[in-house]
N, C-alpha and C positions, 0 to 999 in steps of 0.2 A: 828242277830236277837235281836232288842229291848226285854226291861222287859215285853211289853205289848204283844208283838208277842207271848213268851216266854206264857205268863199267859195263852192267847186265845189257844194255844198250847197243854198246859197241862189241860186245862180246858176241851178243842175237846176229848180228849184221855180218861179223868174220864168219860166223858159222853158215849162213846161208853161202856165205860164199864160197866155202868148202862144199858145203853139199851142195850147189849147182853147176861145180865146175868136175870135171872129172881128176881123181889125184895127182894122175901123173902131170896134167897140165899148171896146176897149182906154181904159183912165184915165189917168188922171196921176200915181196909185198904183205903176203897173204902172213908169214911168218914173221917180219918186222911186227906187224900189228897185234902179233898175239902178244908179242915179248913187249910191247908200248901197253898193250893190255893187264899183262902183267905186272909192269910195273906200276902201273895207277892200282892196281887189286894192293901191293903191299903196301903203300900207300895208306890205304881205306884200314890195312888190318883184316883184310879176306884173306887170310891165308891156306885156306881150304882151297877155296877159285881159284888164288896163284898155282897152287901145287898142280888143280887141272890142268888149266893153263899152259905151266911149265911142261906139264906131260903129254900134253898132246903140239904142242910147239918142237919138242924135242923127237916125238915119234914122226911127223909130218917130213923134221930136217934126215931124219934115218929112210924114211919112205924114199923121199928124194933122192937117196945116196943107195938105194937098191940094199936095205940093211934091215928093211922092215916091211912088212905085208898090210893088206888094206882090211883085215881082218883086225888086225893093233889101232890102225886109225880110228874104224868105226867103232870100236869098245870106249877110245878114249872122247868121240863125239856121245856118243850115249850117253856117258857120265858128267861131262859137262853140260847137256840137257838135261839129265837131271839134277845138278845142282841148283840151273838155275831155274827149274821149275818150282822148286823145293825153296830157296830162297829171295822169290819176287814173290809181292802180294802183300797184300794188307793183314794176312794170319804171321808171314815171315819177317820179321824185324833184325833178324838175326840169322847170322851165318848159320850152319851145321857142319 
């Protein structure tokens, strides 16, 4: 398994975990791992994925802090499903 494989990997697995858990119950676990996810993404040169990453890491810390709605979370999940459905796969070699 490539770094990228690897990212898309652990990236799959936080997000289930978001979406099994309810928001407000969500740790600070959940959010260390995206920003450790992150930093493996600039690493690789995903800079697309970090920018979700970062964006959805930073609306999750606003959620928590009663600064943001779960209508912000779920936009910023949506879009890092589809990034990474858009870049896994034997057609995607390459970020977008």
């Amino acid at each position: 398994m490539d770094g990228t494989e690897k990212i898309h990997s652990e990236l799959e697995a936080c997000l289930k975990k978001i979406n099994s858990a309810k928001l407000g119950s969500l740790d600070q676990a959940v959010i260390d791992t995206l920003d450790k996810i992150s930093a493996g993404a600039t690493g690789l040169g995903m800079d697309q994925g970090k920018k979700l990453i970062d964006n959805l890491s930073a609306v999750l810390k606003n959620f928590k802090e009663g600064k943001s709605n779960e209508d912000s979370v779920s936009l910023r999940l949506t879009a890092i499903e589809f990034y990474l459905k858009n870049t896994r796969g034997e057609a995607s070699t390459e970020e977008i």
